[in-house]
C-alpha positions as YAML, in Angstrom:
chain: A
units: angstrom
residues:
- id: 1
  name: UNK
  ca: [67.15, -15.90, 51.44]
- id: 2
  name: UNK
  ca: [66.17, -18.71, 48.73]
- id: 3
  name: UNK
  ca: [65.03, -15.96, 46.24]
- id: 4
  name: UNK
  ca: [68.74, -14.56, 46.60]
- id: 5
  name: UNK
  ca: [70.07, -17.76, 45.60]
- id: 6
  name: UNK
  ca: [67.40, -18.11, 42.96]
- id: 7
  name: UNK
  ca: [67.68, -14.82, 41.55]
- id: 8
  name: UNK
  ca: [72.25, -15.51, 41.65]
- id: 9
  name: UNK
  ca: [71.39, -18.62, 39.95]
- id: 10
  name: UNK
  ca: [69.62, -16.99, 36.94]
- id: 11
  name: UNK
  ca: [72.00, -14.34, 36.87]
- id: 12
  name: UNK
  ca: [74.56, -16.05, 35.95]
- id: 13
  name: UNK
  ca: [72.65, -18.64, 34.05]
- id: 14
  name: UNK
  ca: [71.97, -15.39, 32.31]
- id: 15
  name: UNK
  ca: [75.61, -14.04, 32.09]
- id: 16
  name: UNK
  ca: [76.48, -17.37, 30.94]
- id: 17
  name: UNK
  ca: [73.96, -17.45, 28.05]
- id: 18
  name: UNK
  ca: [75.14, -13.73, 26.92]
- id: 19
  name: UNK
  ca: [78.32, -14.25, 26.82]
- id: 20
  name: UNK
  ca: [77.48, -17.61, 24.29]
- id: 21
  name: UNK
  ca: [75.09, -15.26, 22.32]
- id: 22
  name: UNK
  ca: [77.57, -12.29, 21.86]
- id: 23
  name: UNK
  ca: [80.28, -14.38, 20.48]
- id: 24
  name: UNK
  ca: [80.51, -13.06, 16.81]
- id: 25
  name: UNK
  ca: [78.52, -15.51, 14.06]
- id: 26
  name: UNK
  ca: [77.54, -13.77, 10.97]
- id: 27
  name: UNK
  ca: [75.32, -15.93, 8.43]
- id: 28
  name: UNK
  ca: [75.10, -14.76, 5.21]
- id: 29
  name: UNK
  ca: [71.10, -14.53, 4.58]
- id: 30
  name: UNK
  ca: [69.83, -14.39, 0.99]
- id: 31
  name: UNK
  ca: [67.87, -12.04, 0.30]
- id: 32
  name: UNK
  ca: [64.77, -12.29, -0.87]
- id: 33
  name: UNK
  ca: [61.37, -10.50, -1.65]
- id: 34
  name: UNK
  ca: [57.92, -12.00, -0.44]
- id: 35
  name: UNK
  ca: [55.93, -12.09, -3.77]
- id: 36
  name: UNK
  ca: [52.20, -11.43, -3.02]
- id: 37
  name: UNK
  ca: [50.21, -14.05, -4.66]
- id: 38
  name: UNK
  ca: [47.96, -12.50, -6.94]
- id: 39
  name: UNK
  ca: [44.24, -14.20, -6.44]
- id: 40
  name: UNK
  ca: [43.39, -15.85, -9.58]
- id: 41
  name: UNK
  ca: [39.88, -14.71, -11.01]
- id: 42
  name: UNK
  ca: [38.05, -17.89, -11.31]
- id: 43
  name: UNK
  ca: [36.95, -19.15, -14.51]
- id: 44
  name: UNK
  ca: [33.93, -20.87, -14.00]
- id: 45
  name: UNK
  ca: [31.59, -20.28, -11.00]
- id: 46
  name: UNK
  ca: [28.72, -22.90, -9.94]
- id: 47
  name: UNK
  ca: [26.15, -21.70, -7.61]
- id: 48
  name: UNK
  ca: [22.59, -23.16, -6.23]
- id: 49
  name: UNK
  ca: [19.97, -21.39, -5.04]
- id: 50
  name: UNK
  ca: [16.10, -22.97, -3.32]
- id: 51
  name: UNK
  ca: [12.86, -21.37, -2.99]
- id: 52
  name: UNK
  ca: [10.09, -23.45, -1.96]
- id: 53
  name: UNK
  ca: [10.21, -26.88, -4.08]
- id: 54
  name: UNK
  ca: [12.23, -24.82, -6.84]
- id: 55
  name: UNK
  ca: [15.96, -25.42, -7.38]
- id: 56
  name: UNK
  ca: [17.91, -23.44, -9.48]
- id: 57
  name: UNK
  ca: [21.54, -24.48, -10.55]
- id: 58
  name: UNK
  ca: [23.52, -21.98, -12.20]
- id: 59
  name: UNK
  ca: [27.31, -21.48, -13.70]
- id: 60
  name: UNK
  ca: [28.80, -18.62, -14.95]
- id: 61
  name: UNK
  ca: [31.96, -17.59, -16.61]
- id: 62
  name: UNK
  ca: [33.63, -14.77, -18.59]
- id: 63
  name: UNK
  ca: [31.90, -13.77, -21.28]
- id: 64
  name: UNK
  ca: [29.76, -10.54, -22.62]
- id: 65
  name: UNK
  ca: [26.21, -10.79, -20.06]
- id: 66
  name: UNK
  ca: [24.30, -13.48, -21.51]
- id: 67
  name: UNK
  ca: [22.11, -14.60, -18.96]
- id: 68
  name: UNK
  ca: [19.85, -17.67, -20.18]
- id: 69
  name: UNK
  ca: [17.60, -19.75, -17.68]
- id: 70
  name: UNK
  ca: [16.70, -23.40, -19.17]
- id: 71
  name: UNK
  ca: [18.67, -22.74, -22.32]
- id: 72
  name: UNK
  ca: [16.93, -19.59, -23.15]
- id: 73
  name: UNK
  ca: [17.78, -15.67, -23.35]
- id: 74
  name: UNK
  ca: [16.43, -14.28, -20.55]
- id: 75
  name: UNK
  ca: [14.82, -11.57, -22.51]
- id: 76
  name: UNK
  ca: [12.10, -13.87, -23.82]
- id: 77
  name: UNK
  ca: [10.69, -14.77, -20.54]
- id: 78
  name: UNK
  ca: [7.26, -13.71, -19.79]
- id: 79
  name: UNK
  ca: [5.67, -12.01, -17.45]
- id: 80
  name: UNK
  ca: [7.74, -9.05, -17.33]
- id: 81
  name: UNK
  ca: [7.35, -9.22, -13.52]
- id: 82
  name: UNK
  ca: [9.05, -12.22, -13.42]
- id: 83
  name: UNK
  ca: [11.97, -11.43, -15.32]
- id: 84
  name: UNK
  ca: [12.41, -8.16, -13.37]
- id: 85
  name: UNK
  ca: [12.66, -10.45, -10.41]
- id: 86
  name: UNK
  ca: [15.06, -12.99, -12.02]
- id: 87
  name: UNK
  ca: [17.24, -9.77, -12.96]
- id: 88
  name: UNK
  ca: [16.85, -8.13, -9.63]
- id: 89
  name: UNK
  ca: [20.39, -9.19, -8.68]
- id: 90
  name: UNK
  ca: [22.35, -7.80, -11.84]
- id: 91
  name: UNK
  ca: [20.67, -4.04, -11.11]
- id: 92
  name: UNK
  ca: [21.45, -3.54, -7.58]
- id: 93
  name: UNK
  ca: [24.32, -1.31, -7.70]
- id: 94
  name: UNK
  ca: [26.95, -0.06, -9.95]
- id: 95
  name: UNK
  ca: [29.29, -2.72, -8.92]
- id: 96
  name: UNK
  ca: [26.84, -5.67, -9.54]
- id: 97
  name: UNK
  ca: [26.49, -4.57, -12.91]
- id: 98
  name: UNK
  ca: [29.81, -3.94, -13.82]
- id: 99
  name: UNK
  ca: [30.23, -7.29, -12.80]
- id: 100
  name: UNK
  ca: [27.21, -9.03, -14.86]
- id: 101
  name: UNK
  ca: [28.62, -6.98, -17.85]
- id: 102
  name: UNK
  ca: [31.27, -9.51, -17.85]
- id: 103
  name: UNK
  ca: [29.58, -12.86, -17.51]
- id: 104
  name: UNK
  ca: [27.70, -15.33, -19.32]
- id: 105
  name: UNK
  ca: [25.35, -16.49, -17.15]
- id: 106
  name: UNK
  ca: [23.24, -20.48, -17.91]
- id: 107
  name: UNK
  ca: [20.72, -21.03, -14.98]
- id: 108
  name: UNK
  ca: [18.62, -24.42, -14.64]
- id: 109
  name: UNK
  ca: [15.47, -24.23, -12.60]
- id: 110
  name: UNK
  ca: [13.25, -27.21, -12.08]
- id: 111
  name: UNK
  ca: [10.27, -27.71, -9.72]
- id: 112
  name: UNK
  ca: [7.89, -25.50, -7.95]
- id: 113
  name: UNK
  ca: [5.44, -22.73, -9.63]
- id: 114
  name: UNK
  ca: [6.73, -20.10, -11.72]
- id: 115
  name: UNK
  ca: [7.02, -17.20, -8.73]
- id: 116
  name: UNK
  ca: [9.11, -19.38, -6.46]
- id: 117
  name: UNK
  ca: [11.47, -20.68, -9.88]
- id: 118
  name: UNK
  ca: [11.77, -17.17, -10.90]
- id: 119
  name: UNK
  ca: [12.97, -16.20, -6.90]
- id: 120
  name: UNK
  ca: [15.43, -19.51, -7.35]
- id: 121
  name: UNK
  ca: [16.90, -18.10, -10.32]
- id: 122
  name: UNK
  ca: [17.84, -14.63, -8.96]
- id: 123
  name: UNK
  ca: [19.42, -16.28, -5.76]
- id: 124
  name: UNK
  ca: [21.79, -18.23, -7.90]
- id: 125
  name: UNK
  ca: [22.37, -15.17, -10.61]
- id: 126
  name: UNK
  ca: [23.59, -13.34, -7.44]
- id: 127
  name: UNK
  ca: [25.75, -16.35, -5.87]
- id: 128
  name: UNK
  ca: [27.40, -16.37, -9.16]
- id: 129
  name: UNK
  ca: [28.31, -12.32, -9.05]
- id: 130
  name: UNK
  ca: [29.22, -12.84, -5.42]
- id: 131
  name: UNK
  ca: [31.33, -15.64, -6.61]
- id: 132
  name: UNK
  ca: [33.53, -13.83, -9.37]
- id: 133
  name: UNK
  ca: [33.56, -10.82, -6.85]
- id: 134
  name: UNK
  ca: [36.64, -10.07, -5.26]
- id: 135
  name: UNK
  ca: [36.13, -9.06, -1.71]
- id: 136
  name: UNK
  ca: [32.94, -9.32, 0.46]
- id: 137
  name: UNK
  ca: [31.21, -5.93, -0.68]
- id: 138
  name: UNK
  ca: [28.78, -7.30, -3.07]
- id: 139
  name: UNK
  ca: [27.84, -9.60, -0.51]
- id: 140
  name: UNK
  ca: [27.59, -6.48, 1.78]
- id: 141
  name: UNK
  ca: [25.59, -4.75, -1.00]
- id: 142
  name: UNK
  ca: [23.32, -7.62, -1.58]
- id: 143
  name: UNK
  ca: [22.10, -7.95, 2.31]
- id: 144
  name: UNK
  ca: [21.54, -4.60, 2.72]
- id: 145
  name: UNK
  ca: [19.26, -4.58, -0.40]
- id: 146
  name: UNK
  ca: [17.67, -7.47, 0.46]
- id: 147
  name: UNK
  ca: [18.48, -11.06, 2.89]
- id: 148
  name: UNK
  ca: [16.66, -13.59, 0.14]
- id: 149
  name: UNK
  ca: [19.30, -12.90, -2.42]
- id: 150
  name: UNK
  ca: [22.31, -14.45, -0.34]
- id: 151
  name: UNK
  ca: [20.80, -16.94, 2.33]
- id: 152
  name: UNK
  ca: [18.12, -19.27, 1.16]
- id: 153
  name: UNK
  ca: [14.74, -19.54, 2.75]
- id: 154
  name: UNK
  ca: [14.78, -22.54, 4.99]
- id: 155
  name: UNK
  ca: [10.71, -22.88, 5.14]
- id: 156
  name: UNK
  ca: [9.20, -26.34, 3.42]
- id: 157
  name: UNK
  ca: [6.23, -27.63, 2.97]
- id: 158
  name: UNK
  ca: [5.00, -29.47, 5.62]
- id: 159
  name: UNK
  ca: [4.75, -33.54, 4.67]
- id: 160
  name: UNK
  ca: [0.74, -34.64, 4.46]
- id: 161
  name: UNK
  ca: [-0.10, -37.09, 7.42]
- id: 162
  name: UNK
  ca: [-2.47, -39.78, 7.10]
- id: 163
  name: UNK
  ca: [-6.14, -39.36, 8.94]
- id: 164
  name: UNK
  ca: [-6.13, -36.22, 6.92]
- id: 165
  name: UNK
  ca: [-6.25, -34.13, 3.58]
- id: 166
  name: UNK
  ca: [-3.63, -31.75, 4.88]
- id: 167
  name: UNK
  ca: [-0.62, -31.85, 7.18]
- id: 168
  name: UNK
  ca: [-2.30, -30.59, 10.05]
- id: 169
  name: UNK
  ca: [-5.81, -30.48, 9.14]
- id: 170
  name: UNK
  ca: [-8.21, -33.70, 10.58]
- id: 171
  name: UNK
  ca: [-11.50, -34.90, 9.55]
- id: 172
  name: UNK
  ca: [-14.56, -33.18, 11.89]
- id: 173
  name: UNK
  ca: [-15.50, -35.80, 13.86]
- id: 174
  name: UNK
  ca: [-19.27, -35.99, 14.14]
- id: 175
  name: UNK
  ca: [-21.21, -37.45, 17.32]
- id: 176
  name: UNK
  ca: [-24.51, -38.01, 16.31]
...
């Protein structure tokens, strides 16, 4: 019997609210279109990259595909190997190198041997692509060709302890 009483008292709470509701207002809305936003290219992209003790800093902007690392052309950097690494990220895919057609690239690398600087550089040549990328599928692209490009290694030398000439290695201890 109380959920009759309940269920008259929100029907005509109900009829009460309808009957406010269906009286006849009319506002005049203005109308107006959503503009989409259109995402600004950016003009100037700073990206970091680490590998081992190396850091590499780079910043890129529009330009015609100058890439220079320590405030030289790329193309005069010997071993060949090491070049090919430090260009690995440009030649990846169409896409990439569309993209790198289009940007002037200025890396600075400092610390570490000259493997690990040259594996620095091509981390932050492709953080710099990913960065005047629209969308994710470079990024997509670039860890499915390979991890290192995108997410630095975390790995560091271990710090030297004392009693020792390594970080883990002790002196033999000798008993007679």
């Amino acid at each position: 019997m109380a959920e009759n009483t309940v269920e008259a008292g929100q029907a005509t709470r109900s009829a009460a609210q309808t009957s406010a509701v269906s009286a006849p207002v009319e506002e005049s809305k203005p109308t107006q279109k959503k503009s989409r936003k259109k995402v600004a290219k950016p003009q100037v992209v700073f990206a970091k990259s680490k590998r081992k003790e190396s850091v590499a800093r780079a910043s890129g902007r529009k330009g015609s595909g100058i890439v220079r690392v320590n405030s030289r052309l790329i193309s005069v950097y010997e071993p060949r190997e090491l070049r090919a690494i430090m260009l690995r990220p440009i030649y990846v895919s169409d896409i990439t190198r569309d993209l790198a057609r289009g940007i002037d690239i200025t890396v600075n690398v400092n610390g570490g041997g000259v493997s690990s600087q040259a594996q620095a550089v091509s981390g932050a040549i492709a953080r710099v692509i990913m960065g005047f990328a629209q969308g994710d599928t470079v990024k997509k692209e670039y860890l499915r060709f390979e991890r290192s490009l995108v997410i630095d290694d975390p790995r560091r030398v271990e710090p030297k302890k004392f009693r020792g000439p390594k970080a883990r290695a002790r002196t033999q201890t000798s008993y007679r």
